[in-house]
C-alpha positions, 0 to 999 in steps of 0.5 A: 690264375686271375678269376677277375671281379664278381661283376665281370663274371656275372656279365660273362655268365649274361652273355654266354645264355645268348651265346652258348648256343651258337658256340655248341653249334660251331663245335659239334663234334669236333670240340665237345667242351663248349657245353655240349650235352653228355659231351665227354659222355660220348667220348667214351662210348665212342672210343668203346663202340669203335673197339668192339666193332673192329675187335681192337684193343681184346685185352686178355685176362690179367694184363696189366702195365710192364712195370706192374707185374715186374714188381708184383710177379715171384720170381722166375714166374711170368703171368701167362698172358706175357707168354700169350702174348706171343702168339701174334697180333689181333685186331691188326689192320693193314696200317698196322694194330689199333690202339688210343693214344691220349695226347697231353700238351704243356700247361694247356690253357695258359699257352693258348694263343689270344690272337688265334683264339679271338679271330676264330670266335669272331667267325663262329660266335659271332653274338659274343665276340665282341665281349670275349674281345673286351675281355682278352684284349689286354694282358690279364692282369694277377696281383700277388699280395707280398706282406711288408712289401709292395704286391706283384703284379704278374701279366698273361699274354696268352691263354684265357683266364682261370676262372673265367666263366667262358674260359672253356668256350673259348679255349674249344674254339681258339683249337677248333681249326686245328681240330678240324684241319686234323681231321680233313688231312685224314685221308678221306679215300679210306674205308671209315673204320680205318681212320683215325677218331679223334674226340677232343675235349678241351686240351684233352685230345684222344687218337684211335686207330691204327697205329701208323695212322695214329702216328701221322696226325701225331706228327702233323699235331706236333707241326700244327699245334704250336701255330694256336698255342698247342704244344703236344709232349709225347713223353707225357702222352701214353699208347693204350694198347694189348701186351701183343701189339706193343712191339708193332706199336713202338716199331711205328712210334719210334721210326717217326722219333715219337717217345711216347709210353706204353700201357694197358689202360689209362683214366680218360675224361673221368672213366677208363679205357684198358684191360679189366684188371687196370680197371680193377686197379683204378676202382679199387682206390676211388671205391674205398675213398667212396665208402670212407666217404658213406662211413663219414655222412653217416657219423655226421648224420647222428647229428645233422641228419639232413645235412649228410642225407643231402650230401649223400644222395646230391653229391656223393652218389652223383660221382659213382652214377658217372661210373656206372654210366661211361663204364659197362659192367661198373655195377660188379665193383661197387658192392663195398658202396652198398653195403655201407649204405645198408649197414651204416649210413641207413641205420644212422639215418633212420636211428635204428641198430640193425641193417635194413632188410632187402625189401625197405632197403628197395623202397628206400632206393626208389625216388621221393615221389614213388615212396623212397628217398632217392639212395640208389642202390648202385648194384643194380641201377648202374646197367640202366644208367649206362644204357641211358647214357648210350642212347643219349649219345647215338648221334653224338657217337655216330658223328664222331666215328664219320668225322663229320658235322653234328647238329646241337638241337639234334643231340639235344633232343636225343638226350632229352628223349633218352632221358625221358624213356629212361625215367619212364622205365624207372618209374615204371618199374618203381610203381610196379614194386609200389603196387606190390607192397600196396597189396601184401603191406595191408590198407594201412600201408597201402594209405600210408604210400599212397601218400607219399608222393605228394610229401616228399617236398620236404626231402628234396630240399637242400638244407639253407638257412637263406632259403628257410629249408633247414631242419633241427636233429629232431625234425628231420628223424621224426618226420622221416620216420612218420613217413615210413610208419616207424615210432621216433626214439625217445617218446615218452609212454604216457602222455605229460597232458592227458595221461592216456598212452602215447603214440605217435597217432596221438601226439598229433593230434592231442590238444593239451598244451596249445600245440595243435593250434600253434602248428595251425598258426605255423601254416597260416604264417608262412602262407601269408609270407608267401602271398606278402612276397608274391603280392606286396605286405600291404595287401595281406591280413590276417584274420580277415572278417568274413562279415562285416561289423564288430562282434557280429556272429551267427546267433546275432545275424537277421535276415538281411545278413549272410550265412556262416558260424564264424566271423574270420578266417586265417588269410587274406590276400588282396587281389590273389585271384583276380583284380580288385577282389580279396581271397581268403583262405582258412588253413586246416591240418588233419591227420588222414590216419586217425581211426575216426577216417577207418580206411577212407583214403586220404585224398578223400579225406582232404577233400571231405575237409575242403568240402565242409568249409566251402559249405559253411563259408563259400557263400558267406563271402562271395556274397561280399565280392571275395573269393574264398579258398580252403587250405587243407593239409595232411599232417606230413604235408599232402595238400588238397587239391585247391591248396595246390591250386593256389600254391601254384598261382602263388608261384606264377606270381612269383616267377613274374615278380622275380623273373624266374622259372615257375617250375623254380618257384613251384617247388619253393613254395610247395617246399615252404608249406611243407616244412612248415607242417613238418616241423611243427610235428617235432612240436607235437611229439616232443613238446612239453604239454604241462603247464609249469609257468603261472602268473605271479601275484605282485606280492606287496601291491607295487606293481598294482599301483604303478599300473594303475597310476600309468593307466590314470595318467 
């Protein structure tokens, strides 16, 4: 293993955005590790849309591998599958009964042949091959370090570099003429469903067919292989078929002095092919570690509720949707997972004693932007997760089982329209239950969701202090409870600043103890953050004048002087929305819920806010040749929609400047002055609004003294 510098991989990372392209290309459907969408994806329903459409491969109930049941059966009883199996062969065709053979070669990458490998990426990548030359064309050298002594020096002749971030391209091309000669020696005169498929994805080969088809590119396989550093080992590799068609299988195996083993179902590219019950088998373990895993997180998020919230819904969950999508009918063995979910990680989430009952435990499964926070209930969302993933492979399933060529813009635009019509569906439905809740929750609900798709900002960042995205303990309960209209463990009764009974409604908004106008503070400082980083330092200020002159107020103005109460706003930003001319921008949080607003809805609100401060100073400023924009929010984070205008500009600015991807930089900045509002909730909430602190008086006049003689001198 020898992974090189970092600055050879973040040259081997520039050059593949120039060439991965061109690599899929080459490949098609004849290698699919070359960055191919839903490549192994495709491998699988290949391999299960071949076997429904012959009828191969019908395991009767039960069937599990010889070694099995030998051990598990009582004695003198056989299942009654081992006597059915007796009864003759299905799916057989002339060429014998059809099975999938997985092909397992000795230590794959590291016995590729450099030499093949660089001719073939010549030819068919041609935009990299220069580099993937300078990089193979010396013996890669692995120092290993020997503590007293001199370090090791280990030298690799052959195969490409671990770690290597184009290894996996190049390996896929340095087996692509064998792949392809495989597949031309097939006897193109037969019908297409007695041919052998043959998916490979890196050293991971698969042939189904029928068996003595299977057997005589096997052989050619065995011939073939060594000549690009391909040594296949049949007693590795493994012959999934039915108990009744082993015998005929062996038979074939055997008369061409092929060792190869026999099962009734084996783990593929990350899913499974075989019986139910050796499906059973490989789940039962991988879901059990899945909900130890739910167990863990919700441990974890009694005090870093944040960071288990995004474990779970990035990661962990992401490698049961990969079951749900290459295995139909996966959503039947991952009930264990759900109720974790509901009767632990949730609870310990929300920081309440019971399971969540059906309803909320919905609303909590859809997305972020349709009320939820995005734990997909696996029971029911798999079947549509497996539809997803068969209707982005069509073309790359339909070249495989033809054996012909693929196009990569093609199958990319496939998958992108399955995506899109599968996210439309979700959605569809999702809204549909939203809207129910809209009308029997009442119209405090109804305003309360209707909010939620635009504050969810804060939920969908992954926790980094780099970033700025953390969130304490505190934060992240409070504000997630604040969301769905639940009171936060811990509040005092009574108000410590006014005595009056306290709430959640007042807490907010109560304006003993500065906190109030310390979170306006919060907003205007990371705006002017976010405009010094899109612009340059020296081109913000805060508290800009909106009149000229020291002192200058409403009551002193004459009739030369312009309109306008105030004398400053919070931000400015020199050439913010056009050249040559200042913005600023005065930032306002209100609380939409307040029973002042009775049932107004909230955009509403927030426009009504945005309105009164371009009234009062709009023409003020404009009248100096500066722009003025207000910056509204609502207390969990909805923005009006001239704040969202220049959050967006903010973020152009920032996608020019930085040279990345405004879609990237929108939501950064849109995450930004969300947690900034969010996190000064907790303040409000939790904060200590008694004075305690007073100015002491010097006791003996010292200080007094050495003040004034420091003033004098």
């Amino acid at each position: 293993m020898a992974i090189g510098e970092i600055w050879q991989r973040c040259i081997a990372k520039g050059n593949l955005v120039g060439s991965r392209a061109e690599a899929k290309g080459a490949c098609g459907s004849v290698q699919l590790c070359a960055g191919l969408e839903a490549g192994i994806e495709g491998a699988l329903h290949a391999v299960r849309i071949r076997a429904e459409t012959n009828g191969s491969m019908q395991f009767r109930a039960g069937e599990i591998d010889d070694e099995l049941w030998e051990l598990e059966r009582e004695e003198g009883e056989d299942p009654s599958w081992i006597a059915a199996a007796e009864e003759g062969l299905q799916g057989e065709s002339e060429y014998g009964p059809e099975g999938l053979t997985l092909v397992d070669a000795r230590n794959g990458f590291n016995e590729l042949s450099c030499y093949a490998m660089l001719w073939t990426a010549r030819h068919h990548r041609p935009k990299g091959a220069r580099f993937a030359f300078n990089c193979y064309r010396h013996y890669a050298r692995c120092i290993v370090r020997n503590p007293g002594a001199e370090p090791s020096i280990l030298l690799s002749r052959e195969g490409v570099t671990q770690g290597c971030p184009q290894s996996g391209i190049l390996y896929g091309l340095g087996l692509l003429p064998l792949a392809e000669h495989l597949r031309c020696d097939d006897d193109p005169q037969q019908p297409v469903n007695s041919t052998v498929l043959q998916p490979w994805y890196a050293d991971d080969m698969a042939m189904m067919g029928a068996c003595t088809r299977i057997v005589r590119v096997f052989q050619l396989l065995m011939e073939k292989g060594p000549s690009v550093g391909y040594f296949p080992e049949p007693q590795k590799s493994y012959h999934i078929c039915p108990k009744a068609e082993e015998a005929a299988a062996r038979t074939a195996f055997e008369a061409a002095g092929l060792q190869v083993n026999f099962c009734r179902g084996k783990r593929y590219v990350g899913g499974f092919v075989g019986s139910e019950a050796m499906l059973e088998r490989w789940l039962d373990p991988k879901v059990k570690k899945w909900v130890a895993g739910v167990e863990i997180l919700a441990r974890i998020a009694s005090r870093f509720p944040q960071t288990a919230y995004a474990g779970l819904a990035s990661s962990l969950q992401a490698e049961w949707q990969y079951i749900c999508r290459v295995i139909p009918g996966a959503e039947h063995y991952l009930g264990p997972i759900e109720s974790a979910i509901c009767e632990k990680f949730i609870p310990a989430l929300l920081q309440v004693s019971d399971p969540v009952d059906e309803a909320f435990r919905q609303l909590l499964s859809q997305g972020v932007k349709m009320g939820g926070i995005a734990l997909r209930n696996p029971t029911t969302s798999a079947p549509l997760l497996h539809q997803s993933s068969v209707d982005a492979c069509d073309l790359l399933i339909k070249a495989l089982h033809a054996g012909g060529g693929l196009s990569a813009e093609a199958h990319k635009a496939c998958v992108r329209e399955a995506g899109h019509h599968t996210r439309k569906a979700r959605l569809k439905e999702e809204e549909a239950y939203l809207d129910g809740l809209k009308a029997s929750g009442g119209r405090k609900m109804a305003k309360r969701l209707d909010r939620m798709s635009e504050t969810g900002a804060w939920l969908s960042a992954i926790p980094n202090r780099f970033d700025g995205t953390e969130l304490s303990r505190e934060e992240f309960q409070d504000n997630l409870a604040i969301r769905y209209g639940l009171r936060p463990r811990g509040l005092p009764d009574r108000c410590d600043g006014c005595n009056e009974p306290f709430s959640v409604e007042h807490g907010l908004n109560c304006k003993k103890g500065g906190f109030v106008g310390q979170r306006h503070d919060d907003v205007c400082e990371e705006l002017a953050h976010l405009c010094s980083m899109a612009l340059t330092a020296a081109r913000i200020s805060s508290e800009p004048e909106i009149f000229y002159g020291r002192g200058l107020t409403a009551a002193q103005r004459g009739t030369s002087e312009v309109l306008g109460d105030e004398a400053r706003g919070d931000v400015g930003a020199h050439g913010f929305w056009k050249r040559g001319r200042t913005t600023i921008f005065d930032v306002q949080v209100c609380d939409t819920d307040a029973k002042s607003y009775g049932n107004r809805e909230s955009k509403k609100v927030l426009e009504g806010a945005a309105r009164r401060k371009r009234e009062k100073y709009e023409e003020a400023c404009l009248e100096r040749r500066r722009d003025f924009t207000p910056m509204i929010y609502s207390v969990d984070g909805m923005a009006d929609k001239l704040a969202r205008a220049a959050e967006r500009r903010i973020a152009g600015l920032l996608a020019a400047k930085w040279t990345r991807q405004y879609s990237q930089m929108a939501s950064f900045v849109r995450t930004r002055m969300c947690l900034a509002i969010v996190r000064s909730n907790t303040l409000l909430l939790r904060g200590d609004r008694v004075m305690n602190w007073r100015r002491r008086a010097p006791d003996d006049g010292v200080g007094v003294r050495a003040a004034m003689t420091y003033q004098i001198q």
